[in-house]
C-alpha positions as CSV (number, residue, x, y, z in Angstrom):
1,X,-15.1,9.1,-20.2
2,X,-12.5,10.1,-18.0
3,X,-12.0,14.0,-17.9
4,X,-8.1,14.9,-17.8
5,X,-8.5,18.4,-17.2
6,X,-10.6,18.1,-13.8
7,X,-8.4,15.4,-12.4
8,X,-5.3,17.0,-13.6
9,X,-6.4,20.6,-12.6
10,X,-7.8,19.5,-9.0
11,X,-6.5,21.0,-5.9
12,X,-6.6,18.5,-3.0
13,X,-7.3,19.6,0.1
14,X,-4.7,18.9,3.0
15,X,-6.0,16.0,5.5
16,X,-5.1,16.4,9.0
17,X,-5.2,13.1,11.0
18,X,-4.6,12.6,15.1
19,X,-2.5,9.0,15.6
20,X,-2.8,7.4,18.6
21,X,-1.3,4.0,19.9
22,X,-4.8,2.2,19.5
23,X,-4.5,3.5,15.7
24,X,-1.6,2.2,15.1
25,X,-2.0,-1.0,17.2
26,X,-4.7,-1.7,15.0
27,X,-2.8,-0.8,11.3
28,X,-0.6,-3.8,12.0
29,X,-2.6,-6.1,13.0
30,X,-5.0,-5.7,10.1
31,X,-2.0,-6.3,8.2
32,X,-1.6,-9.9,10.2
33,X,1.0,-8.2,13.3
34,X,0.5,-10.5,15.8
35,X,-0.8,-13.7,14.4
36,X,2.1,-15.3,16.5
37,X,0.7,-14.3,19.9
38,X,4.1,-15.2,21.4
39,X,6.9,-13.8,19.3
40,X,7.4,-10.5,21.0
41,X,9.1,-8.6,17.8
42,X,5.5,-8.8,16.6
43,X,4.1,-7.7,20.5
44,X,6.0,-4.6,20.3
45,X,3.7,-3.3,17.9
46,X,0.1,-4.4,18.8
47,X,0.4,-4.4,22.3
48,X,0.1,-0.7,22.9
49,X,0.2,-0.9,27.0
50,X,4.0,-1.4,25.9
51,X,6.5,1.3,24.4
52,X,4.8,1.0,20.7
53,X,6.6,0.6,17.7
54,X,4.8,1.4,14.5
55,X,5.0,-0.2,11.1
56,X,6.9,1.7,8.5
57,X,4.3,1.0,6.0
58,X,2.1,2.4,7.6
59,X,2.2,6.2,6.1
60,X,0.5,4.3,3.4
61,X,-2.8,4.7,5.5
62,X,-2.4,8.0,6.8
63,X,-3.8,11.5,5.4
64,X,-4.9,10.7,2.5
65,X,-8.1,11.9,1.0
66,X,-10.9,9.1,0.9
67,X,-12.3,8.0,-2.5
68,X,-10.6,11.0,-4.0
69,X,-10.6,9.0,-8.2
70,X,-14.5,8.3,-7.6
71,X,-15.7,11.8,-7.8
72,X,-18.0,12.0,-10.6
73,X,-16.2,15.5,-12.2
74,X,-13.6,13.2,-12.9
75,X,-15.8,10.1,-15.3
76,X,-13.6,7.0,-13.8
77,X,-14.9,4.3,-13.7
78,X,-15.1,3.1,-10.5
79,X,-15.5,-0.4,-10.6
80,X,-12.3,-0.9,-12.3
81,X,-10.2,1.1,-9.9
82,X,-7.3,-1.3,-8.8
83,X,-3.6,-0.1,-6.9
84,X,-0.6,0.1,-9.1
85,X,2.3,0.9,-7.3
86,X,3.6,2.0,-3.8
87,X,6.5,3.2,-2.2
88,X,7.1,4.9,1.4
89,X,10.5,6.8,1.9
90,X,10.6,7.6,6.2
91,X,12.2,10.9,6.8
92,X,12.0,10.2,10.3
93,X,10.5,7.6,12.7
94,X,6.7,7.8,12.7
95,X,5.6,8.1,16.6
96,X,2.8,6.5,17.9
97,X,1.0,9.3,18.8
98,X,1.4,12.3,16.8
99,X,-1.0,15.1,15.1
100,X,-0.4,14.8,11.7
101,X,-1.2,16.8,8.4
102,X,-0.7,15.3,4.5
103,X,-0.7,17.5,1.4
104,X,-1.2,15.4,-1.6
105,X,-1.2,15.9,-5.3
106,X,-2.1,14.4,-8.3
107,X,1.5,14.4,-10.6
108,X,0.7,12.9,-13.5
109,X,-2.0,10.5,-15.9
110,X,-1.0,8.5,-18.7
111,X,-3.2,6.8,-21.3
112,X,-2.4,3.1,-22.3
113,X,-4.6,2.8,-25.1
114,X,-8.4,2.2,-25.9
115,X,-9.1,-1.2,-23.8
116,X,-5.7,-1.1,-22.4
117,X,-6.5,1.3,-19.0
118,X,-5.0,4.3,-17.7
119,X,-2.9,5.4,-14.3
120,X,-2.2,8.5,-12.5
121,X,0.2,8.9,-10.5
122,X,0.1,10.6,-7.0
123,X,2.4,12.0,-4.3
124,X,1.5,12.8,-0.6
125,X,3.7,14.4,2.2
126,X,3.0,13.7,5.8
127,X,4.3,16.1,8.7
128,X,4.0,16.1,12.3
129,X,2.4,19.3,13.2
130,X,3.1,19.9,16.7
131,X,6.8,18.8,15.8
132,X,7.1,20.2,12.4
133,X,9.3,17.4,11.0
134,X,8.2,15.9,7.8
135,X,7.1,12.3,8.5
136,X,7.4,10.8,5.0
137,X,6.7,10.7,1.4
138,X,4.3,8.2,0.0
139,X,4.1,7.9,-4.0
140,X,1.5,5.7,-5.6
141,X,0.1,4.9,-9.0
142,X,-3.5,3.6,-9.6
143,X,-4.2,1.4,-12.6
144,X,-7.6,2.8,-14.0
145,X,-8.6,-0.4,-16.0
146,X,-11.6,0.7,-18.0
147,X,-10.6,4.3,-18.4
148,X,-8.2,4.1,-21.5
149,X,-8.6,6.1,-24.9
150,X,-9.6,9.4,-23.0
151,X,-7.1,11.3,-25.7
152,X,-4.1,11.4,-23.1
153,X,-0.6,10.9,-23.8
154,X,1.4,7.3,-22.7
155,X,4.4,9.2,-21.0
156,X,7.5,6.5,-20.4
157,X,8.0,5.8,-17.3
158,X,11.1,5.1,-15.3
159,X,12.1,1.0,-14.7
160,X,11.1,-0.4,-12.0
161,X,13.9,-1.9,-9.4
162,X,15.8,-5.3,-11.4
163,X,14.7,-8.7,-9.4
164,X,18.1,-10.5,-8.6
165,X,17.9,-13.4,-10.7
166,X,19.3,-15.4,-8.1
167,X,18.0,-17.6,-5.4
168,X,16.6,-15.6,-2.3
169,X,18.5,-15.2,0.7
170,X,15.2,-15.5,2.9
171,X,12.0,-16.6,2.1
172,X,9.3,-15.9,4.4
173,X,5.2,-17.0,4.7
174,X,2.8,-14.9,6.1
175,X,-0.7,-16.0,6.5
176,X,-3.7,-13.9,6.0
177,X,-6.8,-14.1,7.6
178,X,-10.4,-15.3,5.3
179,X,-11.9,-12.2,7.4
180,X,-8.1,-10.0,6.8
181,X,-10.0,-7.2,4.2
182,X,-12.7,-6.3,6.6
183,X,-10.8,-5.4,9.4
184,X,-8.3,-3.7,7.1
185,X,-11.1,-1.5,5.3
186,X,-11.2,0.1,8.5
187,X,-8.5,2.1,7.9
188,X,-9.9,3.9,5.8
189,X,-10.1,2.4,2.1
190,X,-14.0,1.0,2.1
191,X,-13.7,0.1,-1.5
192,X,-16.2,-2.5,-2.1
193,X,-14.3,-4.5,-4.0
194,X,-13.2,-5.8,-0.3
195,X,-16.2,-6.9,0.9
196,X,-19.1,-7.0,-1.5
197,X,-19.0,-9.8,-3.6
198,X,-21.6,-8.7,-6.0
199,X,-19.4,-5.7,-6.4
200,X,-15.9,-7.7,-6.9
201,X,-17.8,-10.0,-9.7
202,X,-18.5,-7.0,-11.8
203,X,-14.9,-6.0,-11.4
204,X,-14.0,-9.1,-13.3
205,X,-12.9,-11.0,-9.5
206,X,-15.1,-14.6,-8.2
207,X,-14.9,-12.6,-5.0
208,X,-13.5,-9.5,-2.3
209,X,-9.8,-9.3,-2.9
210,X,-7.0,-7.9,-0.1
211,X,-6.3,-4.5,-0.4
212,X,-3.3,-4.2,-2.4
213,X,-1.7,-2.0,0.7
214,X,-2.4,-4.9,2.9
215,X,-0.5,-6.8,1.1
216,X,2.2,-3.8,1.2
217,X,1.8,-4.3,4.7
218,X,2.3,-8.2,4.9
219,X,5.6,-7.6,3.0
220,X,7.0,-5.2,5.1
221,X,6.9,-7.1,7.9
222,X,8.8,-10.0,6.1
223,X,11.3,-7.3,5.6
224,X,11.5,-6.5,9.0
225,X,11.7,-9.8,10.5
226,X,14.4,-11.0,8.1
227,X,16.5,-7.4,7.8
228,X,15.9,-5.3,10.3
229,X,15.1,-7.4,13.1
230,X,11.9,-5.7,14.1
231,X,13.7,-2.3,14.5
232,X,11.2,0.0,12.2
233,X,14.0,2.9,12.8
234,X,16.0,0.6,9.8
235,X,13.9,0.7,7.4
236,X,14.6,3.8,5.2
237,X,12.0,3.3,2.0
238,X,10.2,0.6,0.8
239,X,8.2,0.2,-2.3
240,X,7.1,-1.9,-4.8
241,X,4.6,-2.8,-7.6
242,X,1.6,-5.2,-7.4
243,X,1.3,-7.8,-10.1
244,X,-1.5,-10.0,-9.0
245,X,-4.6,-9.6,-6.3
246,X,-4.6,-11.7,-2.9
247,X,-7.7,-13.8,-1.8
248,X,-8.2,-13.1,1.9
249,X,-7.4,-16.2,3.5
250,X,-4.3,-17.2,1.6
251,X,-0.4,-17.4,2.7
252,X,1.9,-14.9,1.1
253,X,5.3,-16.2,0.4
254,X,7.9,-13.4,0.4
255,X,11.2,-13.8,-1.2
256,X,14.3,-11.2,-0.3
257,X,17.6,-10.8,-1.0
258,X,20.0,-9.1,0.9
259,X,20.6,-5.9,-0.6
260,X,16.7,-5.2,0.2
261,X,14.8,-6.7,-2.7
262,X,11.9,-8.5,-3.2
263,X,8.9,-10.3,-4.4
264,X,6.4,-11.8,-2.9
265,X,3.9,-14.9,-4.3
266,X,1.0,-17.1,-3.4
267,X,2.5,-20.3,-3.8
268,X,-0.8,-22.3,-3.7
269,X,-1.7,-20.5,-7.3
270,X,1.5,-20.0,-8.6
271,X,0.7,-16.4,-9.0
272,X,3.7,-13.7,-8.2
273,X,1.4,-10.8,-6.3
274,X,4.3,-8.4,-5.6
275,X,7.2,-7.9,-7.9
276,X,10.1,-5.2,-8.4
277,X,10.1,-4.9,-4.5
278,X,13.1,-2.4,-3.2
279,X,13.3,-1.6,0.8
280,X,16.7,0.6,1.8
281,X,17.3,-0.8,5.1
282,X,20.2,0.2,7.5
């Protein structure tokens, strides 16, 4: 059973992390940067023999501590671990190479219910060391799905950002790759549920899902095509929550609106896999 007071209680450590152009090179094109050899807005930020630009979701990836819910002190269950929510606010741009440090914390847990799951909710800062300018804040929640009934209280939380309910102003498709959650695992996140298929059956999935945060990064670059013409320096925050897993291999279909919403779907299933989007952009 899931132990509140260790999770709750638990210091993490602060993760330093060296960026490099190759690093970040690599970030967006795991998260399909570049599938259009020719279009240089995408060039400018996998071709890193070129001034680099890097993507603003990208703090998502950065200084975090690995497979921090899967210690056993804290009695998840692992299997069941899936991403809740993101959101990246930039407090300045994020260079290409850069020594970085990220403090993070564990802010708060809530119980849904016996059979019904749990999430905690986290918060990470990122500075630049050698600058000393703080990067960004990234805030995430983590949907626990076989970890509910632990004795924990179901705090309310705040509502999410309002979908217009009108049509989109853009609508953009972005293919993934069948091999797309292998190369992104190598940023860090080797959850199995990526690439073992054994391991994504017992999780309730007929096989390896994309990592939520790939997906994160697939929609950011719909924003940035559409909104900010490939300038990261306009994108202030973006966040969102994710409703439904992608299958590597499939074509996600973002819809946005002007005043920086959005949701993204997989057409070919019918199945809305981002929703509540918000990106400030200016």
């Amino acid at each position: 059973m899931l132990n509140q007071d260790a999770l709750l209680n638990y210091q993490i450590p602060p993760v330093r992390q060296t960026l490099s152009p190759r690093d970040a090179a690599f970030y967006a094109l795991s998260c399909g940067m570049g599938a259009d050899p020719m279009d240089q807005g995408q060039l400018d930020y996998v071709d890193f023999h070129r001034p680099l630009k890097v993507l603003p979701s990208m703090p998502a990836v950065l200084c975090y501590t690995r497979n921090l819910l899967t210690r056993p002190e804290f009695g998840i269950d692992a299997v069941k671990i899936v991403h809740g929510e993101e959101h990246v606010t930039l407090h300045a741009p994020l260079p290409a190479t850069a020594k970085l440090i990220g403090q993070g914390k564990i802010t708060q847990l809530i119980d849904k219910g016996e059979g019904r799951g749990a999430v905690a909710a986290l918060t990470r800062e990122i500075f630049d060391e050698t600058a000393n300018t703080h990067i960004a804040t990234v805030t995430s929640t983590v949907f626990m799905r076989g970890d509910g009934g632990f004795g924990g209280t179901n705090h309310p939380t705040a509502a999410p950002p309002k979908t217009p309910d009108t049509p989109p102003d853009f609508t953009v498709e972005l293919p993934t790759r069948p091999e797309q959650a292998l190369y992104y695992r190598l940023n860090g996140d080797e959850n199995p549920l990526h690439a073992d298929p054994g391991f994504a059956a017992r999780a309730g999935f007929p096989r390896p899902i994309l990592h939520g945060l790939c997906t994160f990064g697939v929609v950011t670059h719909a924003i940035l095509k559409t909104l900010a013409s490939y300038n990261p320096a306009q994108i202030k925050s973006i966040g969102c929550r994710f409703s439904s897993p992608v299958f590597p291999g499939e074509t996600i279909t973002t819809d946005i609106w002007h005043n920086g919403a959005f949701r993204a779907r997989v057409a070919s299933r019918g199945a809305v896999v981002v929703n509540h989007g918000l990106a400030m952009v200016g």
